[in-house]
C-alpha positions in Angstrom: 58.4 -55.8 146.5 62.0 -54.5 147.3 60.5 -53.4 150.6 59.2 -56.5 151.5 61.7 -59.0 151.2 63.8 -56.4 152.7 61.6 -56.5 155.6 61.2 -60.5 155.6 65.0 -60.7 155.3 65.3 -58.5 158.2 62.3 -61.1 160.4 64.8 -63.6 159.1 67.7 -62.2 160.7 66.3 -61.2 164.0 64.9 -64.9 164.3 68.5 -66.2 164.1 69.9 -63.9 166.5 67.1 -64.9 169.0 67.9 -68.5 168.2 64.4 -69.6 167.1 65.3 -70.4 163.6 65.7 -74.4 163.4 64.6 -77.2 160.7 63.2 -79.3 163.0 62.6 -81.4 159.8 64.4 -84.6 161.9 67.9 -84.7 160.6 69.2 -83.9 164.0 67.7 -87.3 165.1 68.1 -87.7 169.1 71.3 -85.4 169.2 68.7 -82.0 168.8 71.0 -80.4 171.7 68.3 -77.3 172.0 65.7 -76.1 174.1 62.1 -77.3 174.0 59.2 -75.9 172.1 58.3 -72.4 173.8 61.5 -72.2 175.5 63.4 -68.9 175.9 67.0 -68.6 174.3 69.7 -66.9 177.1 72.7 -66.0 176.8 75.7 -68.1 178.8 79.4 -69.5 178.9 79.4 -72.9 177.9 81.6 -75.0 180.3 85.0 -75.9 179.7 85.9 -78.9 178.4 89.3 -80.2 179.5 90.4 -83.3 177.3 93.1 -84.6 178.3 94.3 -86.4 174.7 94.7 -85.1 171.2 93.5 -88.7 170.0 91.2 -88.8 167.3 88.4 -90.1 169.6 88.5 -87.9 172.7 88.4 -84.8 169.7 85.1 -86.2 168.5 84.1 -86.6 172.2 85.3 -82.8 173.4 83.2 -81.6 170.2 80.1 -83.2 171.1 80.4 -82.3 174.5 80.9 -78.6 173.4 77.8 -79.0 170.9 75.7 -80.6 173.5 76.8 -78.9 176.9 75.7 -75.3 174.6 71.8 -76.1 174.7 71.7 -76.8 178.4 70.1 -74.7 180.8 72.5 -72.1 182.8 71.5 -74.0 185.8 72.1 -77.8 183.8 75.3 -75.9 182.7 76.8 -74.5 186.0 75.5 -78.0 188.0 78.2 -79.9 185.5 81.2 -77.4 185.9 84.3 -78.2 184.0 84.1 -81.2 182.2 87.5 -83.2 182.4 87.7 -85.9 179.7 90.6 -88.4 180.3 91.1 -92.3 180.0 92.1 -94.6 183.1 95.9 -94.1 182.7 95.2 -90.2 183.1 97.9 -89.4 186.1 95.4 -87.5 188.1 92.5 -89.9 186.9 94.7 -93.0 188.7 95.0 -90.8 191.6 91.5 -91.3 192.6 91.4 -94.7 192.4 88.2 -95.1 190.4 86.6 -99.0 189.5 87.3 -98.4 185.6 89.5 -102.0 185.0 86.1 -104.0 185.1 84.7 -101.7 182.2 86.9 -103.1 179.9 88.0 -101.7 176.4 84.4 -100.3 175.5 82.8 -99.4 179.1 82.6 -96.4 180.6 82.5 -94.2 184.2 81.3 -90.8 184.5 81.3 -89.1 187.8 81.4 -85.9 189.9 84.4 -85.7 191.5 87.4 -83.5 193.1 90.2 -83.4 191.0 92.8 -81.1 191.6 91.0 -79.0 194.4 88.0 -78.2 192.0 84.8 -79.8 191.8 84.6 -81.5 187.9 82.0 -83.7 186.2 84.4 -86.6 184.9 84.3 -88.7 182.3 86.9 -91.5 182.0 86.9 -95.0 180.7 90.3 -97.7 179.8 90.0 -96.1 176.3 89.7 -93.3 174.1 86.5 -95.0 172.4 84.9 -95.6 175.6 85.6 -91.8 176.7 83.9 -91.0 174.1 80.7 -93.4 174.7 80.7 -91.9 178.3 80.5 -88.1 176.9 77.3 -89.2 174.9 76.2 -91.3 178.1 76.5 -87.5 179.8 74.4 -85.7 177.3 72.1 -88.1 177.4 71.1 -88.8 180.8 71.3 -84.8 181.1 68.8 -84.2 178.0 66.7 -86.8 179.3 66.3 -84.9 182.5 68.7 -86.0 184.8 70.1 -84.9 187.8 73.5 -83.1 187.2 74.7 -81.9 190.2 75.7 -85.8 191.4 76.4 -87.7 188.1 77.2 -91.0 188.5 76.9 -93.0 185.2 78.7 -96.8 184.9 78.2 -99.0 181.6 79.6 -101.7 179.1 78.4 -103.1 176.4 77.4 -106.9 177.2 78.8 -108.0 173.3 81.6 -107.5 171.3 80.2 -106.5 167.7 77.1 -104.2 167.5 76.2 -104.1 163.9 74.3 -102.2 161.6 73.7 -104.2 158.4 72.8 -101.8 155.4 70.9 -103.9 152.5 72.4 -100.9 150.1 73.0 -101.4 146.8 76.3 -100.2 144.4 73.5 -98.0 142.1 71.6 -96.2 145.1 68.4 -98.2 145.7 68.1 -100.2 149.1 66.6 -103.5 149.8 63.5 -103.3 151.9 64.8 -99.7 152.3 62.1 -97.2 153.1 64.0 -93.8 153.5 64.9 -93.0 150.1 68.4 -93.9 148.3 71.3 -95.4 150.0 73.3 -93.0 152.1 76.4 -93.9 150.3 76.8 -91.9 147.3 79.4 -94.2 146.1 79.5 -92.6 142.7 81.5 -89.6 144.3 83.2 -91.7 146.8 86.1 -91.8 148.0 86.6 -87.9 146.6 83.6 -86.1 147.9 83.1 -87.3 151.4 79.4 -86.2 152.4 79.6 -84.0 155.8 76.1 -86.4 156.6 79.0 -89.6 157.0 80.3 -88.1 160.0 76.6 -87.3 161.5 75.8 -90.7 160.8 78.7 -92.0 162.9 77.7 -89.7 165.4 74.6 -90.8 166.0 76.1 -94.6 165.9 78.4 -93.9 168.5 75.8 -92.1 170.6 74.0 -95.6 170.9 77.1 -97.7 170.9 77.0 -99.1 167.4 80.4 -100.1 166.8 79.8 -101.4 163.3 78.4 -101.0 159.7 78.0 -103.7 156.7 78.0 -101.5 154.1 77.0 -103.5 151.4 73.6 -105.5 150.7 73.7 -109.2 151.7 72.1 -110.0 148.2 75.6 -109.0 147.1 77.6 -107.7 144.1 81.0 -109.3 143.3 81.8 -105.4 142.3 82.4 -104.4 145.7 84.7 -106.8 146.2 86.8 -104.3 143.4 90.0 -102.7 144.1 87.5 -99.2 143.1 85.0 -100.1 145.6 87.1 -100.8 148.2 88.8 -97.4 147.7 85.6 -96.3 148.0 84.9 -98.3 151.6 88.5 -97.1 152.9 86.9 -93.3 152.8 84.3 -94.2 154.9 86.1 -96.0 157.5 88.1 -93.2 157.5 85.2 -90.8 158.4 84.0 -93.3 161.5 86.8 -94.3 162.1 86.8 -91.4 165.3 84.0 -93.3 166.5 85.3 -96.8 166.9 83.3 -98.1 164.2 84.7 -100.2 161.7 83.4 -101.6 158.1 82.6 -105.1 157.1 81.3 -106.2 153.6 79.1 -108.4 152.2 80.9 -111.1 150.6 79.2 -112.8 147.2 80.2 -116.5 148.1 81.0 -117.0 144.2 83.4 -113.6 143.6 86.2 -116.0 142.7 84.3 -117.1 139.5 83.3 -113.5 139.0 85.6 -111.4 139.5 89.2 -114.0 140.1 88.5 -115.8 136.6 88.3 -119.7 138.6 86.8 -122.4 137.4 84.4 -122.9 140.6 84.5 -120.7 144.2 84.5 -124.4 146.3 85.6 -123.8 149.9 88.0 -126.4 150.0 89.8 -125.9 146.3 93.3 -124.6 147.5 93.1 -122.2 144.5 89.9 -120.3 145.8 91.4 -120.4 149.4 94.4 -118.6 147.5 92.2 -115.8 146.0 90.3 -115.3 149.2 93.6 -114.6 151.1 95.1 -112.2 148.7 91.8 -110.3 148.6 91.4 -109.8 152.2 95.3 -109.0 152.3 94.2 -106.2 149.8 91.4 -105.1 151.8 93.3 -104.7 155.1 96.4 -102.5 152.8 93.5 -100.0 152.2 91.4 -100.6 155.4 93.7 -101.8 158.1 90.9 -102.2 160.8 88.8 -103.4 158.6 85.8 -105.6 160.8 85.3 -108.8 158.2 82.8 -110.3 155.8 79.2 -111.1 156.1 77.9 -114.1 154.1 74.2 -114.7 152.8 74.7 -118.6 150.6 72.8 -120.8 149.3 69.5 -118.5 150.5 67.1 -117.3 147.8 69.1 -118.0 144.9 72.7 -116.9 146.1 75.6 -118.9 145.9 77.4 -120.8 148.7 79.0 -123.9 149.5 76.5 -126.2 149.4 76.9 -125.7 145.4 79.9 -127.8 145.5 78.3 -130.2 148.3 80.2 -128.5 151.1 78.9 -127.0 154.3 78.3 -124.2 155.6 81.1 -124.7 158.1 83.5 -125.6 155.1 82.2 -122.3 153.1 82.6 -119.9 156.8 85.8 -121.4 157.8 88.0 -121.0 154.8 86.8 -117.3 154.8 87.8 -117.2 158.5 91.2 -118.2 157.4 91.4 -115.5 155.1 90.8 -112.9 157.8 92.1 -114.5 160.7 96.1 -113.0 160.5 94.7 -109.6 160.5 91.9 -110.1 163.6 89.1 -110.1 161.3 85.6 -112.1 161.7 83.1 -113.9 159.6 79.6 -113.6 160.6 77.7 -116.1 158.1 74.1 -116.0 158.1 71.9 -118.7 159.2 68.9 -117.5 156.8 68.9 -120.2 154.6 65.7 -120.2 152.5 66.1 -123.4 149.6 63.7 -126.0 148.9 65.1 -128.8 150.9 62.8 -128.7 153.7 59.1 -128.4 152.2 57.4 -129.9 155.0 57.9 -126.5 157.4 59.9 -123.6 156.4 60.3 -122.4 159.7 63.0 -125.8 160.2 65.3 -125.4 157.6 68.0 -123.3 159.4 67.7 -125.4 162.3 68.2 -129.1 160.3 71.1 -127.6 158.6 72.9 -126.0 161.2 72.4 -127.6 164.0 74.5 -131.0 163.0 77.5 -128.0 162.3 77.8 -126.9 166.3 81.1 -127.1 167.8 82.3 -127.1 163.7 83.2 -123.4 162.9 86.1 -121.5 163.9 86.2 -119.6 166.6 86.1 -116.0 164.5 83.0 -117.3 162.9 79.8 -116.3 164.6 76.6 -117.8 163.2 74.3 -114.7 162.6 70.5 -116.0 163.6 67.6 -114.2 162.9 65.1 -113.2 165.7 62.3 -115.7 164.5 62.5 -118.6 162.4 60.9 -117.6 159.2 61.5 -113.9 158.2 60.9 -110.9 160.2 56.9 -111.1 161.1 55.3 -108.9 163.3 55.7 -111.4 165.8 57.7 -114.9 165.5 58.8 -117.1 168.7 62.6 -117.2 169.0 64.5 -119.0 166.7 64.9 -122.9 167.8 69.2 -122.6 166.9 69.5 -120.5 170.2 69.9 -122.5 172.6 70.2 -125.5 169.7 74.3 -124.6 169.4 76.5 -124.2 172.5 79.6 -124.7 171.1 78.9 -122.1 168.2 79.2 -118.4 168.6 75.6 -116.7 167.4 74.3 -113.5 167.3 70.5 -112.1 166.5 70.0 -110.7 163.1 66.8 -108.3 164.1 65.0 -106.0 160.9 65.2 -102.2 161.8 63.7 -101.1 158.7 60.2 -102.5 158.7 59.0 -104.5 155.7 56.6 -106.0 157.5 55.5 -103.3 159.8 53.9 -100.9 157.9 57.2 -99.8 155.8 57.5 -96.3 156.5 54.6 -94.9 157.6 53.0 -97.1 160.7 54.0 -96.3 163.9 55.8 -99.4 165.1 57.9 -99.2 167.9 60.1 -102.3 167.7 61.5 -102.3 171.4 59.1 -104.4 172.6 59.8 -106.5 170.0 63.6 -106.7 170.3 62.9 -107.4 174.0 60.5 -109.8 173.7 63.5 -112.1 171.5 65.9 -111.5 174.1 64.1 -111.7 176.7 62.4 -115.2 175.6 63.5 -118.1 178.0 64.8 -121.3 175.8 65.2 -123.5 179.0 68.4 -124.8 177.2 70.0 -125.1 180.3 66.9 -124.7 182.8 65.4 -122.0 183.7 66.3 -118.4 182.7 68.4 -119.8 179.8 67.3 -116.5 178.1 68.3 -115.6 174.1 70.2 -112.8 176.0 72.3 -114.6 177.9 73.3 -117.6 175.1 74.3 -114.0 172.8 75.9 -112.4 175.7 78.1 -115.5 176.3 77.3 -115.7 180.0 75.1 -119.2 179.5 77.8 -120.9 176.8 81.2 -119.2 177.1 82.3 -117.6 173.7 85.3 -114.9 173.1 83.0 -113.9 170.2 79.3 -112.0 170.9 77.2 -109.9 168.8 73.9 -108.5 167.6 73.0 -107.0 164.2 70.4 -105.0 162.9 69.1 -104.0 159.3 69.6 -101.0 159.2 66.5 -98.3 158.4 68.7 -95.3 157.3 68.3 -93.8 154.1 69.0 -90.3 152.2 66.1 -89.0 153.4 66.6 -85.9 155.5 64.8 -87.5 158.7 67.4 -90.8 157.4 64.7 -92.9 158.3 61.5 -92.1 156.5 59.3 -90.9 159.4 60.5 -89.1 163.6 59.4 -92.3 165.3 61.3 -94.8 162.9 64.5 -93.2 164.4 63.2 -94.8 167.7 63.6 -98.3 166.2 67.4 -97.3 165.3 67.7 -95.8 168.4 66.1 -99.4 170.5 68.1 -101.2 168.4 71.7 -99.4 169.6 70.7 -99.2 173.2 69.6 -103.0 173.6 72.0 -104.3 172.0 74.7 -102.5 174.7 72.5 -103.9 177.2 69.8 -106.1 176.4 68.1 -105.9 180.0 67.1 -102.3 179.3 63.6 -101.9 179.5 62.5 -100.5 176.3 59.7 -98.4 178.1 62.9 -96.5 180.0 64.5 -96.6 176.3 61.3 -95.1 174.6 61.0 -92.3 177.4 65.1 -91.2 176.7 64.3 -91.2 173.3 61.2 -89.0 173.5 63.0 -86.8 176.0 66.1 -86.1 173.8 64.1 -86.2 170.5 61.2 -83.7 171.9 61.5 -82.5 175.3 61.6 -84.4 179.0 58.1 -82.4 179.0 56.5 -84.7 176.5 58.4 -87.9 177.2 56.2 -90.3 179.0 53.2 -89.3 177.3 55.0 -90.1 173.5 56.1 -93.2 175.8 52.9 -94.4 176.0 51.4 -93.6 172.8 54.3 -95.7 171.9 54.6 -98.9 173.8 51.3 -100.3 172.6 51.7 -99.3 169.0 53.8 -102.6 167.9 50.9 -105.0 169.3 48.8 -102.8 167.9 50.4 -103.6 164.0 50.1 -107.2 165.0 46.6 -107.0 165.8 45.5 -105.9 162.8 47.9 -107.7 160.6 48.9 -111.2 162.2 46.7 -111.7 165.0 47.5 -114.7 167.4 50.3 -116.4 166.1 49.5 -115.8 162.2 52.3 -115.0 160.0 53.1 -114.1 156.5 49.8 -113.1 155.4 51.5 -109.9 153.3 51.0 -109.4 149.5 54.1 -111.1 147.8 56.8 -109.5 146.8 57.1 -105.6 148.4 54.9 -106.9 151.0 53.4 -104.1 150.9 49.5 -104.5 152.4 47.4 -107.6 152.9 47.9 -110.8 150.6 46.3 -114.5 152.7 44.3 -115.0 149.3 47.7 -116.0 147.6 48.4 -119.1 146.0 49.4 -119.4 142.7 53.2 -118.8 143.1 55.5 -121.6 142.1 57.4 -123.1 145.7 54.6 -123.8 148.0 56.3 -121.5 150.9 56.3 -118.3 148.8 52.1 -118.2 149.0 50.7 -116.7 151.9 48.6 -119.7 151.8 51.0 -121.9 153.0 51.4 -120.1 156.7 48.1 -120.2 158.0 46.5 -123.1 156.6 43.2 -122.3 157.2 40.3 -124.2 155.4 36.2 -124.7 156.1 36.9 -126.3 159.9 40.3 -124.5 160.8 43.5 -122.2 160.6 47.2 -122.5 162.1 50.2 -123.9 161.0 50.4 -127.5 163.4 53.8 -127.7 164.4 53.3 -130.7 167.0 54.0 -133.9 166.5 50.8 -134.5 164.7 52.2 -132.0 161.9 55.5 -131.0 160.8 56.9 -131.1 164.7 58.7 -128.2 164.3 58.5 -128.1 168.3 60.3 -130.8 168.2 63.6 -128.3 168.0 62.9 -126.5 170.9 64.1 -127.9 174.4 61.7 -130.8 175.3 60.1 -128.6 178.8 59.7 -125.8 175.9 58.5 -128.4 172.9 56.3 -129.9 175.9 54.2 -126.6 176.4 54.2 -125.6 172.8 52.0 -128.9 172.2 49.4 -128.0 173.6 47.2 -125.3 172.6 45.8 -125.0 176.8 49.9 -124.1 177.7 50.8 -122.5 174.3 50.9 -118.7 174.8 47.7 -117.2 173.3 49.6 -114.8 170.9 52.1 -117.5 169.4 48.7 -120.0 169.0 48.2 -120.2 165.5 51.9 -120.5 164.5 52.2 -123.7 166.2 48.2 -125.1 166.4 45.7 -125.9 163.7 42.5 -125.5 165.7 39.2 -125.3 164.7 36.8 -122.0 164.8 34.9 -123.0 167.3 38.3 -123.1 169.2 37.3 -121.9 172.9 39.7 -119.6 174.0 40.9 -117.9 177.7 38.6 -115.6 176.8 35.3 -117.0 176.6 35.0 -116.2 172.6 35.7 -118.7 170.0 38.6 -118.6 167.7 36.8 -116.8 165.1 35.6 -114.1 167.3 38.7 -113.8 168.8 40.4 -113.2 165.7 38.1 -110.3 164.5 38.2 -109.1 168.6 42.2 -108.5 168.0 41.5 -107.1 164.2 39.5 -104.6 165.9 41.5 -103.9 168.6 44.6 -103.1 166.8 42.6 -100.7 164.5 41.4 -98.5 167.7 44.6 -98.6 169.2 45.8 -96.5 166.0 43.1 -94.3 166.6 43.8 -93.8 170.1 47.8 -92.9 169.0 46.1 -90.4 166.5 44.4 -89.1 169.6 47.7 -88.7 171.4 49.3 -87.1 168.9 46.5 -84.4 168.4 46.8 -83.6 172.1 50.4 -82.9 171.6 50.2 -80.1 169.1 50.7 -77.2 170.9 54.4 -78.7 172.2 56.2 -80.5 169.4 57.3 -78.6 166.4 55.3 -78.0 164.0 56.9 -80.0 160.5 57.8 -83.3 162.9 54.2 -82.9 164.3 52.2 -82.5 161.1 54.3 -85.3 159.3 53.9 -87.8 162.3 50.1 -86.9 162.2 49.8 -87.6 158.3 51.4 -90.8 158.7 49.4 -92.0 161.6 46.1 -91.0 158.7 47.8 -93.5 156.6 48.2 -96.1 159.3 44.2 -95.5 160.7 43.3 -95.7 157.1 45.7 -98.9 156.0 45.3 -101.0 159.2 41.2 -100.8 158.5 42.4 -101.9 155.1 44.0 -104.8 156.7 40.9 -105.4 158.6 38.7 -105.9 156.3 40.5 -107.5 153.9 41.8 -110.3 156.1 38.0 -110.6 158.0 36.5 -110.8 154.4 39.3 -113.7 153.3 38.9 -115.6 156.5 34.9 -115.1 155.8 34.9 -116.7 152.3 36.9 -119.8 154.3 34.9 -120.2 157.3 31.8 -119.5 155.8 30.6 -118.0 159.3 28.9 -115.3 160.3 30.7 -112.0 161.6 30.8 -112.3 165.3 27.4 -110.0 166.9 28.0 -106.2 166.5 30.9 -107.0 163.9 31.2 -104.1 161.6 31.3 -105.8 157.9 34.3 -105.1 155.6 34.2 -101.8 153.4 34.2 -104.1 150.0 33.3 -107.6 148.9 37.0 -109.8 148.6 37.0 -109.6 145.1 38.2 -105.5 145.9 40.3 -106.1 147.9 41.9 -109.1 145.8 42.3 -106.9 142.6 44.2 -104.3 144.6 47.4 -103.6 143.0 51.0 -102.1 143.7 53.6 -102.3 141.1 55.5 -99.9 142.3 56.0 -100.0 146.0 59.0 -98.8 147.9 61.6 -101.1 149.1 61.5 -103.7 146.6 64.0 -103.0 144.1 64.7 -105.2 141.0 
C-alpha cells in the first residue's frame, strides 16, 4: 500500500509539473485563463506589464493581466508585447493624442500603439476603474479568439448603475436562490474575509457590474445594525478595487423596529431625523457607499402607503437622507397588494404612473422586465415609456425561478434582449425600452439596470456551467444593451470552453430559452407554475385565498376558451400601452402570436397563422419545446470528447433532468387543458404518461429556493 500511493503521489506530482492538473469543477467561471482540452502546456515568458499607477485599481488590473496574459499561446503572447497600463492624464499617454475624453469616467480604449519607440498593446481609459475594465476587455476579446497583433477595442457603459441584486438572507438561505447558501458568510464577517469575495468581484468587474445589493429586498431591520453594517463595510472594502460599491435593502418600517418610533411615516419629521442619522452612520463606515433599495407595500412589506403616503413621499424622504453624501434610492415599482383585482398585471402602472415628474432626481424607479413577475416570457412593462420625467431602470431575474431553477438550460439573453429591445412607440417609432433606460429618448442624469443575482456558495456559484451564462448576459447587456446576445453567447463559450467549441455551444444555446417557454407557457400563457417554490407545473390551482395567487386566474381558460382578455372588452390592460401599441395589441390578427394568450381570450377553434387551431397549436409548441431539449442533449453528447470531463458530465445530467421535467410539463399541462376543453388530442398527439389526477397529487415540500 506504501508503494502505491507513493507511486500515485508521484502521477500526482508529475501531472502538476506538466500543467494538466485543474478542477475544472466551474469555480473559475469565464476567467479559466488556460488552454483548451487536449492542448499542450509550453514553457514561456509572460509579457511585461507596465502599469503606470500604484492605485488600488490599476493593481487589480496589472494582476489580472498577469494571470490572464500566462495562459496565452507564445504566439497570442509575443503578438501583444509589453502591455502598458495608464489612464488619459499618463504624460506619454497625452502625447499621442488618443479620443479617450468621450469615454467618460467608466469607458475604455485599448490599442496597439508606439509609445516610446517600441511597439506596446495599450490600455488606457480617463480612470483607474475604466483601465481596469479595458484590461478585462483585452483578455477577453483575446480568449475569445481575437486578433492580437492590431488590437483596437473602444467601449462605455450606456448607464450609470449596473446592479446585482442578491435576495440573501442574514442566516444563509437565499430567496429564489438555487446555488446553495448565500455567499456572505456574515457570521464570520467583517473578521474572516473569504478569499472567494475578491473572485466574485473579479468576475463583476470583468462584465462591468459596478454594483451589489447585498441584502434581500424582503428585508430585515437587522442589517440596518451598527453589527451588520460593520459587516457590509468589509465587503466594500474587498470590491472596492473594482469600482463596485454596496447598497442595502432598506425595511421601509426600521424606524419602528429598530429606532423605537411610534410609526415610520415619510413625512413625520421624527422618522426623517432617524433616516438621516442612519445613513450618516452608514457613510462613517462605508464612505462610497451606493444607497438603499426599497420593496413597500408589496407582498406584505411595509411602505408608505401604510400611513396613506405615496410612494414618491416614502422614496423622496429617503433620497434626502442620502443626498449630502451622493447616494441614490432605487425604489421598486413591484407593487403586488389587492387594490387592483380586475388585472394584476396594472397595478404598478395605476399607481405610478400619476407619480411621474414627482421623485427626486436621485430616485430611479426600478421596473421589472414584464408586468407580472418574471415568466418565461412577459411583454414589456406598460411604465416604460408611461414616465418621462422619472428616472427607471429594468429589474430582470438572473436566477431562474421560473425557468427550470437550476437545472434547465435557459439562456436568458434572448430574453434580456427581447425587453430592451421591445419598441414602446412612446415617442414614435424606435422608442425602444433601451433607449427610455439609457436616457437617450427622455434625458435623465440617473440610468440603470439591475439583476437578481444567481450566485450562491456553490463551487460553480451558480448551480450549473451554463447558468453562469445568464450572469454573464446580464453584465454584458447591461454595458451595452445593443449586443447581440448570439455574439455574447459565443464569447462566453469561447472563454468558458475553448474558441473551438464556441459557436456550436452557441447554438445549442440560443434556442434553449424558447424552448422552456414552449413547454411551459406556450403562446402568451403565464403563471401556470405550482404555488409557492414554483417549482414544476400547477394550471389546476384554485383554492388559494386572493384570486391572483391561483394559477387559475392567468389563463382563464374554460369549456369554449383560454387567455387573459386585456382589450377593452376585458380588463383593458392595453389600454396602458401607447395607443399605435394598445391599437395592435387588440386584435388577435396584429397581436404577436407568442404574446396571444396574455392579452386575448379566444376560443379553441381559434385559427391561427399556421393553419392549426388554437388547441393544436398549443400541444404543437408543447411538443416542440420538449424536442428541442432533446436535440441540446444531442449537442452536448457530440461535444464529449472536447469539454472537460466534470463540467461535461454535470451539464449532461442536468439536461436528463430537463428532457425528463419538460415531458413532465407536457403532459401535465395537455392533460389539464384536456379535462377543460373536453377535446380530443390533436391526430398523431402522443397522450400524457398519467391521468390528471397524477399529476395533481404531485408534491414538493421541500424545494430549493423557497425559504420560510
Amino acid at each position: 500500500m506504501v508503494r502505491l500511493a507513493s507511486r500515485l503521489l508521484m502521477f500526482a506530482v508529475a501531472c502538476l509539473v506538466a500543467g494538466h492538473v485543474y478542477a475544472e469543477d466551474g469555480y473559475d467561471l469565464w476567467l479559466r485563463y488556460r488552454a483548451p482540452v487536449g492542448a499542450t502546456a509550453t514553457h514561456r515568458a509572460v509579457p511585461r506589464i507596465d502599469a503606470r499607477s500604484r492605485s488600488p485599481s490599476i493593481i487589480a488590473a496589472a494582476d489580472e493581466l498577469r494571470r490572464g496574459v500566462a495562459g496565452l499561446s507564445a504566439a497570442q503572447q509575443a503578438a501583444l508585447g509589453t502591455i502598458v497600463v495608464a489612464t488619459a492624464g499618463d504624460p506619454r499617454v497625452r502625447a499621442l493624442d488618443l479620443r479617450v475624453a468621450p469615454l467618460g469616467d467608466e469607458g475604455y480604449l485599448v490599442r496597439t500603439v508606439t509609445l516610446g519607440g517600441a511597439r506596446v498593446t495599450l490600455v488606457t481609459a480617463n480612470s483607474d476603474q475604466g483601465a481596469l475594465y479595458g484590461s478585462f476587455a483585452l483578455l477577453r476579446h483575446a480568449y475569445a479568439g481575437g486578433d492580437l497583433r492590431a488590437v483596437s477595442l473602444s467601449s462605455a457603459p450606456h448607464v450609470r448603475l449596473r446592479i446585482l441584486d442578491h435576495w440573501d438572507n442574514l442566516d444563509g438561505s437565499v430567496e429564489r436562490g438555487y446555488a446553495g447558501q448565500s455567499l456572505w458568510e456574515w457570521w464570520t464577517l467583517p473578521d474572516y474575509r473569504d478569499p472567494r469575495y475578491t473572485d466574485y468581484a473579479r468576475a463583476n468587474a470583468s462584465i462591468g457590474i459596478n454594483g451589489v445589493v447585498l441584502n434581500n429586498v424582503n428585508s430585515s431591520a437587522d442589517s440596518l445594525t451598527a453589527r451588520y453594517i460593520t459587516k457590509a463595510a468589509a465587503l466594500a472594502d474587498v470590491f472596492r478595487p473594482y469600482g463596485i460599491r454596496v447598497y442595502l435593502s432598506a425595511r421601509f418600517s426600521a424606524p419602528i423596529e429598530l429606532g423605537g418610533l411610534a410609526s415610520a411615516d415619510p413625512l413625520d419629521p421624527r422618522v426623517a431625523a432617524w433616516w438621516r442619522a442612519k445613513t450618516d452612520e452608514i457613510y462613517r463606515a462605508i464612505p462610497d457607499f451606493g444607497g438603499f433599495l426599497v420593496k413597500a407595500n408589496s407582498e406584505g412589506q411595509p411602505g408608505p402607503r401604510d400611513y396613506h403616503r405615496t410612494h414618491a413621499e416614502g422614496a423622496n424622504m429617503l433620497a434626502a437622507a442620502v443626498r449630502p453624501h451622493g447616494g441614490v434610492v432605487m425604489w421598486r415599482a413591484f407593487v403586488y397588494a389587492d387594490t387592483d383585482p380586475d388585472d394584476r398585471a396594472k397595478q404598478a402602472y395605476t399607481e405610478f404612473k400619476p407619480l411621474d415628474g414627482r421623485f427626486a432626481d436621485n430616485v430611479i424607479v426600478q421596473v421589472k422586465n414584464g408586468a407580472i413577475d418574471f415568466q418565461p416570457r412577459e411583454p414589456f412593462h406598460p411604465l416604460f415609456g408611461a414616465m418621462p420625467r422619472t428616472a427607471l431602470m429594468p429589474e430582470f431575474q438572473i436566477t431562474k425561478e421560473y425557468l427550470g431553477q437550476a437545472t434547465h438550460l435557459a439562456y436568458l439573453g434572448p430574453l434580456f434582449a427581447e425587453t430592451l429591445g421591445a419598441d414602446t412607440m412612446a415617442q414614435g417609432p424606435g422608442s425602444t425600452v433601451a433607449r427610455i433606460i439609457d436616457g437617450s429618448l427622455y434625458p435623465h442624469g440617473l440610468t440603470g439596470i439591475a439583476g437578481v443575482a444567481n450566485v450562491g456558495r456553490d463551487r460553480d456559484w451558480s448551480g450549473s456551467t451554463f447558468n453562469q451564462a445568464n450572469w454573464y448576459a446580464f453584465g454584458r447587456l447591461a454595458w451595452d444593451p445593443t449586443l447581440d446576445p448570439r455574439a455574447i453567447a459565443r464569447e462566453w463559450a469561447a472563454m468558458t470552453f475553448a474558441p473551438a467549441v464556441a459557436d456550436r455551444i452557441a447554438a445549442m444555446m440560443m434556442p434553449s430559452r424558447e424552448a422552456v417557454v414552449d413547454y411551459m407557457t406556450p403562446l402568451g400563457l403565464a403563471h401556470l407554475m405550482a404555488t409557492g417554490h414554483h417549482y414544476g407545473p400547477g394550471p389546476w390551482v384554485s383554492d388559494l385565498k386572493r384570486p391572483e395567487w391561483n394559477p387559475v386566474y392567468y389563463h382563464r381558460a374554460d369549456r369554449n376558451g383560454i387567455g387573459f382578455d386585456r382589450t377593452a372588452s376585458g380588463s383593458n390592460a392595453v389600454a396602458q400601452y401607447a395607443a399605435p401599441l394598445a391599437r395592435r395589441l387588440s386584435d388577435p390578427a396584429t397581436t404577436p402570436t407568442d404574446e396571444l394568450l396574455w392579452f386575448q381570450h379566444l376560443r379553441w377553434d381559434h385559427a391561427m397563422p399556421s393553419g392549426r387551431t388554437l388547441w393544436a397549436e398549443l400541444v404543437h409548441h408543447y411538443d416542440a419545446g420538449v424536442a428541442q431539449v432533446d436535440v441540446m442533449r444531442q449537442q452536448w453528447n457530440a461535444l464529449r470528447s472536447q469539454i472537460d470531463a466534470e463540467r461535461w458530465a454535470k451539464t449532461a445530467t442536468f439536461l436528463d433532468i430537463q428532457a425528463r421535467e419538460a415531458a413532465w410539463w407536457r403532459d401535465a399541462s395537455i392533460a389539464y387543458w384536456s379535462s377543460i376543453n373536453r377535446m380530443p388530442l390533436p391526430a398523431g398527439t402522443r397522450p400524457p404518461a398519467h391521468d390528471l389526477r397524477w399529476y395533481e397529487a404531485q408534491r414538493f415540500p421541500h424545494a430549493p429556493g423557497n425559504p420560510q
